[in-house]
C-alpha positions in Angstrom: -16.2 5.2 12.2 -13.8 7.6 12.4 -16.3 10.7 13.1 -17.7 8.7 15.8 -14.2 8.3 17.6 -13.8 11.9 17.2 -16.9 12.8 18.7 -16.3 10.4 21.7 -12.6 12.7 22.2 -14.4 15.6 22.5 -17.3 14.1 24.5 -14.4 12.8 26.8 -12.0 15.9 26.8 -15.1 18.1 27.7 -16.4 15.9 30.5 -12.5 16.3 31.6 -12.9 20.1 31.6 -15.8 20.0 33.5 -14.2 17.8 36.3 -11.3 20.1 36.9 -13.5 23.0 36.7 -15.6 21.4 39.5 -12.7 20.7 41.8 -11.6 23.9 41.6 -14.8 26.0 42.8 -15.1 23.0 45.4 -12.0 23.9 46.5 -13.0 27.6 46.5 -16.4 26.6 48.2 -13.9 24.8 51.1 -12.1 28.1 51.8 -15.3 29.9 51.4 -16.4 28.2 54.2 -13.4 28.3 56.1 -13.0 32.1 56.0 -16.6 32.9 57.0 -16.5 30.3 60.1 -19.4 28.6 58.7 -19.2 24.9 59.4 -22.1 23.5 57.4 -20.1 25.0 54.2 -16.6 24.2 55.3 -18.0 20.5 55.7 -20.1 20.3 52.2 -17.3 22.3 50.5 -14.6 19.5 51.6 -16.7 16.6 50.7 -17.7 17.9 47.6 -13.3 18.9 46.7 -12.8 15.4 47.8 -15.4 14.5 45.2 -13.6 16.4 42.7 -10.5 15.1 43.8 -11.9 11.9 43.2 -13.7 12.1 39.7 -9.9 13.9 38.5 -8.1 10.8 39.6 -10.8 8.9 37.1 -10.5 11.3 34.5 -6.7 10.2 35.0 -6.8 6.6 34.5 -9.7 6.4 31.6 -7.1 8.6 29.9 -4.2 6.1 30.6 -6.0 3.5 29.8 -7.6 5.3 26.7 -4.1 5.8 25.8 -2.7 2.6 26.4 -5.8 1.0 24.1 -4.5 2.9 21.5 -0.9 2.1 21.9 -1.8 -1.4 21.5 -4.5 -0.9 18.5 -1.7 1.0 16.9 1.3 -2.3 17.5 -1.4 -4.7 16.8 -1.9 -3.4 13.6 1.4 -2.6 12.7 2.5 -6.5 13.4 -1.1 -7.3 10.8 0.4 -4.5 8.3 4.2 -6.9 8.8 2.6 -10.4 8.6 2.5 -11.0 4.6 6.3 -9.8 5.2 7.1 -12.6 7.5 5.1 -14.9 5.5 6.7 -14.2 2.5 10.2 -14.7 4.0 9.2 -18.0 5.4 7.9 -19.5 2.2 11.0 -18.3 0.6 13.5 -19.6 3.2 11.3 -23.2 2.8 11.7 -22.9 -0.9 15.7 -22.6 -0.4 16.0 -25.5 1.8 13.8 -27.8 0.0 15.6 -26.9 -3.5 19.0 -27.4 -1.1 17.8 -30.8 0.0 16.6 -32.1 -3.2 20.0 -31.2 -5.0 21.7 -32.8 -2.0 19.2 -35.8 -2.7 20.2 -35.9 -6.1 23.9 -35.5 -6.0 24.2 -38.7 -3.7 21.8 -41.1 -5.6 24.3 -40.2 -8.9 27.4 -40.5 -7.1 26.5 -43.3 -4.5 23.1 -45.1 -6.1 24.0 -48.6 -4.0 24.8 -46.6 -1.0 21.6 -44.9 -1.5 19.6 -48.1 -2.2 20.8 -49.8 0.9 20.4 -47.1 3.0 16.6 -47.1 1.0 15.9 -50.4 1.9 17.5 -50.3 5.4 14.8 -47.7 6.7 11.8 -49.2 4.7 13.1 -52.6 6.8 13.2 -50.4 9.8 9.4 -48.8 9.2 8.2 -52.2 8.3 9.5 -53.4 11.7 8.4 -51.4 13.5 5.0 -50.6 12.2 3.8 -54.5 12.7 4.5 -54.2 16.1 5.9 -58.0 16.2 9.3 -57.5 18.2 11.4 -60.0 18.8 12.5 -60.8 22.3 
């Protein structure tokens, strides 16, 4: 995989070479043609440095965008390379809070158990009541 990315730089840098080479002996061809008065190569010599002009302003943006690819291949697998990091961190912040909440848990069933039992039956009341759907009115 890699040799064939490297073969497609060079293919693409030397393809860029020969673009800028062509504008320049288009433009050459253009004051060629304007020196010796001859309008035939004035014309062909400006619509072929326009040309040039043209496939350089392409060989611009496939290289922006060549380069942007990469800048996003390159964050896209730095945030794959950080994801069992984040992952970790979240299981372990979950961990902490659940152990947290079942102390809590604990702690108020020993020191309040009635409070608790209330409280116990007052929501399975409440879940009851409102899972029947019969509401008074």
């Amino acid at each position: 995989m890699f040799a064939f990315q490297v073969t497609a730089l060079i293919q693409v840098e030397q393809a860029e070479a020969c673009v800028i080479a062509g504008a320049h002996i288009q433009t050459a061809e253009a004051q060629l043609g304007a020196a010796v008065g001859d309008n035939s190569t004035r014309i062909a010599g400006v619509v072929e440095s326009v040309k040039g002009k043209a496939q350089e302003a392409f060989g611009t943006a496939r290289e922006k965008a060549t380069d942007g690819y990469e800048r996003a291949r390159a964050k896209a697998r730095e945030l794959a390379d950080e994801a069992p990091e984040y992952v970790d961190r979240a299981r372990e912040t979950t961990r902490r809070y659940a152990d947290k909440a079942s102390t809590t848990v604990k702690a108020q069933v020993q020191e309040q158990p009635v409070v608790t039992l209330l409280g116990g039956v007052a929501v399975g009341f409440l879940l009851g009541w409102l899972i029947s759907g019969r509401r008074s009115e």
